[in-house]
Backbone as numpy.savetxt, mean C-alpha at the origin, in Angstrom:
# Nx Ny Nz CAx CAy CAz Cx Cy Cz
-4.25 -11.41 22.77 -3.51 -11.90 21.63 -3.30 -13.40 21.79
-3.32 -14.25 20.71 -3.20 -15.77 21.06 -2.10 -16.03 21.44
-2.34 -17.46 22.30 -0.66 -17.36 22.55 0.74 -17.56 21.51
0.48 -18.24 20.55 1.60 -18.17 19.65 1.91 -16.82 19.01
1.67 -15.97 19.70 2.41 -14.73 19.09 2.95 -13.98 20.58
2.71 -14.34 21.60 3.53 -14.11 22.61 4.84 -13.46 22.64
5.59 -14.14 22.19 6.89 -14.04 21.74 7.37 -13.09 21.98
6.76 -12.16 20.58 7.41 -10.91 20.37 6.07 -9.26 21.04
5.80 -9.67 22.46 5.13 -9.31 22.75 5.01 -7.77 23.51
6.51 -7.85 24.02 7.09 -6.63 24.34 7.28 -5.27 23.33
7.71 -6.29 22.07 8.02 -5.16 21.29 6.55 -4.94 20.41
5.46 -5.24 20.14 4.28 -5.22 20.01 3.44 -4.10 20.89
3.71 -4.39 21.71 2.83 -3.36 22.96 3.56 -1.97 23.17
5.26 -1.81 22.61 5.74 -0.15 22.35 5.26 -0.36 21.11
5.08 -1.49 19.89 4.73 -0.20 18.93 3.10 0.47 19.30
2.32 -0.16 20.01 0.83 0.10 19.80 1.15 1.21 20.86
2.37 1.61 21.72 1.86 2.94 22.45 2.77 3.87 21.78
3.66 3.59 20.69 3.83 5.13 19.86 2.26 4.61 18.65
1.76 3.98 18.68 0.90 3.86 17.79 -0.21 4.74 17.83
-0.65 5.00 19.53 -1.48 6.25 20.35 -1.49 7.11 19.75
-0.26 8.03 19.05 0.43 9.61 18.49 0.40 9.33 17.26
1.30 8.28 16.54 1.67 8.26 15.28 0.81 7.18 14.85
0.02 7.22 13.69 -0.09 6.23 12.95 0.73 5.79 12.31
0.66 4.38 11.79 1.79 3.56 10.85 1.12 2.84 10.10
1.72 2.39 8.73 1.04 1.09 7.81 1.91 -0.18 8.39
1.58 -0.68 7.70 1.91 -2.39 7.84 3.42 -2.15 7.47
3.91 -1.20 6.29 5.54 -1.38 6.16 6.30 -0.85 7.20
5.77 0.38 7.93 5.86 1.07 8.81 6.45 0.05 10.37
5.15 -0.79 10.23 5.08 -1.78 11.76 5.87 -2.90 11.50
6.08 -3.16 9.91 7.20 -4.60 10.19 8.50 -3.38 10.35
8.90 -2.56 9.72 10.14 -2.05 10.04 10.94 -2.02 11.78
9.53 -1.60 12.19 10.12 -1.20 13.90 9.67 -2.36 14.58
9.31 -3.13 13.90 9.27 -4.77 14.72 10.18 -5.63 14.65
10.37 -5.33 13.02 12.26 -6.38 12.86 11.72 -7.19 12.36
10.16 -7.58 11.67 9.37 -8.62 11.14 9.33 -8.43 9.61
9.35 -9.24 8.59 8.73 -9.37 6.85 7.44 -8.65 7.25
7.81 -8.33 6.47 5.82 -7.98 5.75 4.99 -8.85 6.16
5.30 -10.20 5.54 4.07 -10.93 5.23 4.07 -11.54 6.74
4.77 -11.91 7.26 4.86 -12.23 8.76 3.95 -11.86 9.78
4.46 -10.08 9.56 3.63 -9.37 10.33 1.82 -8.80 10.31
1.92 -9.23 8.76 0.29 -9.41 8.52 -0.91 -9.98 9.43
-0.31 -11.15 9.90 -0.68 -12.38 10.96 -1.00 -11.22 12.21
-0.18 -10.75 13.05 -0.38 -9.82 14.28 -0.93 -8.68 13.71
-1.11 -8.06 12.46 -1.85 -6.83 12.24 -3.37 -7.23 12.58
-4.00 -8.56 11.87 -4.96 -8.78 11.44 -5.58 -9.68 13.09
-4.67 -9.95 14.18 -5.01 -10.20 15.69 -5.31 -9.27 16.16
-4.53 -8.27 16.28 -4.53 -6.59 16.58 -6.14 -6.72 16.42
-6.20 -6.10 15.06 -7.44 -5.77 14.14 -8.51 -6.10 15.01
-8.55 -7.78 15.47 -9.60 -8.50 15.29 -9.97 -8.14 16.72
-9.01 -8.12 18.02 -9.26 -7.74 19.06 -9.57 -6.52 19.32
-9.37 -5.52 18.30 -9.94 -4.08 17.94 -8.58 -3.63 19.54
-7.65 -3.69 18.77 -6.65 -2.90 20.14 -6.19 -1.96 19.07
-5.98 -2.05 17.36 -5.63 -1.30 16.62 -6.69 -1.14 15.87
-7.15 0.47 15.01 -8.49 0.58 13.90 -7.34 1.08 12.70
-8.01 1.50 11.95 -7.75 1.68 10.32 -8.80 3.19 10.37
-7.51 4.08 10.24 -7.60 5.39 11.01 -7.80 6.17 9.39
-7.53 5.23 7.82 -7.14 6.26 6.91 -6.87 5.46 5.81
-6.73 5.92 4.14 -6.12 5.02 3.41 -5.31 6.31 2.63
-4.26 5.71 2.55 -3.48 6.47 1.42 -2.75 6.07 0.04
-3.75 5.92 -0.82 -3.40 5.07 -2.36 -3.72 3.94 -1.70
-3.12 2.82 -1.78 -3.50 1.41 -1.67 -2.84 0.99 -0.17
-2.49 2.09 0.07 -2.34 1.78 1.58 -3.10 1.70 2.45
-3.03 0.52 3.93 -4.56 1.03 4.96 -3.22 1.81 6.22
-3.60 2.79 6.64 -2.90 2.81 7.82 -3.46 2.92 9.19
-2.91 2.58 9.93 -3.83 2.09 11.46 -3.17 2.88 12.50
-4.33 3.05 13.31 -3.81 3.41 14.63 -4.28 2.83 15.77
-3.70 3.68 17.23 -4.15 2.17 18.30 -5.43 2.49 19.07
-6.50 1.47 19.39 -7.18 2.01 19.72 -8.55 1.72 19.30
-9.87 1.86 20.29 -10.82 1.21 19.64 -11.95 2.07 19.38
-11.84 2.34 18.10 -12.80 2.91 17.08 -13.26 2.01 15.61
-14.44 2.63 15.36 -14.52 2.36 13.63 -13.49 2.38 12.98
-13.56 1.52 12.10 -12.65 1.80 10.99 -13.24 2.90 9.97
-12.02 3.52 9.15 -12.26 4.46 8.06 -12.67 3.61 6.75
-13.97 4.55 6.19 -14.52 4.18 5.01 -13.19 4.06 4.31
-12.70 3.59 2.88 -12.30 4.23 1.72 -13.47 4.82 1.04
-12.73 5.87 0.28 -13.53 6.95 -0.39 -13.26 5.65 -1.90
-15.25 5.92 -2.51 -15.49 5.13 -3.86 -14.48 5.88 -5.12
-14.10 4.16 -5.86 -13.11 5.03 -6.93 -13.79 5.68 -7.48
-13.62 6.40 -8.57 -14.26 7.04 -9.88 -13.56 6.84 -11.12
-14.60 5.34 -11.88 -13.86 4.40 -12.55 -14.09 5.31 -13.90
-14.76 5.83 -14.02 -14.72 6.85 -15.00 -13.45 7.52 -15.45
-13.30 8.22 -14.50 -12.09 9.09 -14.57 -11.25 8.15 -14.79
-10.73 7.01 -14.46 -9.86 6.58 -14.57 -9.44 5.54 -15.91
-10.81 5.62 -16.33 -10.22 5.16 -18.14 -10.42 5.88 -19.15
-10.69 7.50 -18.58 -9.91 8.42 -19.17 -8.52 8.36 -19.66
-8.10 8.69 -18.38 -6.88 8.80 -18.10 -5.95 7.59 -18.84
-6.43 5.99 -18.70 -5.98 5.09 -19.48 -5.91 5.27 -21.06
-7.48 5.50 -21.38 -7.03 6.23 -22.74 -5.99 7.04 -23.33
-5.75 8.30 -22.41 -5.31 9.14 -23.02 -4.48 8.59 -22.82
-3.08 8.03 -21.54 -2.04 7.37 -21.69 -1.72 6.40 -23.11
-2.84 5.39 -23.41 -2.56 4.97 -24.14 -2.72 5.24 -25.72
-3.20 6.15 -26.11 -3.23 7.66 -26.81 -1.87 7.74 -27.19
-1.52 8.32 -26.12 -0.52 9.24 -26.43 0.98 8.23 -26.62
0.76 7.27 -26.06 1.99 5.84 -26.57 1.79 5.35 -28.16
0.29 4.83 -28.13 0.33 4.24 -29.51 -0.76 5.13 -30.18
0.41 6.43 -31.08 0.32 6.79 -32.24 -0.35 6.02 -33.18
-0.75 6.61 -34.67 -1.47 6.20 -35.54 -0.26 6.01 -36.50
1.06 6.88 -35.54 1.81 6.76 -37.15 3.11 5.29 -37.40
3.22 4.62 -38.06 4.21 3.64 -37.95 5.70 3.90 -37.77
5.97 2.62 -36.41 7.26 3.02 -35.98 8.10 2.78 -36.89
9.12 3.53 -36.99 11.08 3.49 -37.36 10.85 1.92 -37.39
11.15 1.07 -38.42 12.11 -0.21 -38.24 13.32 0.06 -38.04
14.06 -0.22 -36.72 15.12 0.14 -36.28 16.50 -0.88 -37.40
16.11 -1.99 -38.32 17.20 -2.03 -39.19 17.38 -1.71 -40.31
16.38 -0.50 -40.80 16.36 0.05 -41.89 16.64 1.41 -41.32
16.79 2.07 -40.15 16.91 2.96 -39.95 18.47 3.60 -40.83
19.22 3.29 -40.95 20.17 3.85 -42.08 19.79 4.31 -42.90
18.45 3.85 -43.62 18.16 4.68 -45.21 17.41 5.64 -44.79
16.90 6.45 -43.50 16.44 7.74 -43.23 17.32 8.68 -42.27
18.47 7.71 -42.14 19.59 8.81 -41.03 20.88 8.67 -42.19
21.04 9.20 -42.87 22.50 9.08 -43.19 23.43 9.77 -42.35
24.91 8.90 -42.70 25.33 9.75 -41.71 26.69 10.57 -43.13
């Protein structure tokens, strides 16, 4: 690890040996480091590079890593198809064909 990350070096080397058992993401490893996010990006991506941690998995837009030197995990290809389906129909089902309520005329169809 370079030396300007020294520092916090103790607590780096327990997370990478519960890292052995448990995998963690990046929110995971700033939590039990006591580091920001974006901070800890910097030592994920040293980790990474010295291959002491791999990228064991993705879950949604998450990468999560474990310790240890292997390949990294593919992500599985989107299926952009399916997914502007799905946009369609969301947006389908929001914007109707039929015209909204003007909410200051709404009095002349609710009397009370």
């Amino acid at each position: 690890m370079p030396k300007r990350y020294e520092s916090r070096t103790p607590k780096i080397n327990q997370m990478l040996e519960l890292m052995k058992t448990t995998p963690m993401d990046r929110h995971e490893m700033a939590e039990f480091i006591g580091l920001s996010y974006k901070s800890l990006c910097k030592y994920v991506s040293a980790l990474h590079k010295e291959r002491k941690i791999f990228i064991c998995g993705h879950d949604r837009k998450r990468v999560i890593y474990k310790a240890g030197n292997q390949n990294d995990a593919k992500r599985e290809p989107r299926d952009v198809a399916a997914y502007v389906r799905q946009y369609r129909e969301r947006k389908k089902q929001i914007h109707s064909n039929q015209p909204r309520m003007d909410e200051a005329a709404s009095w002349m169809f609710n009397p009370k």
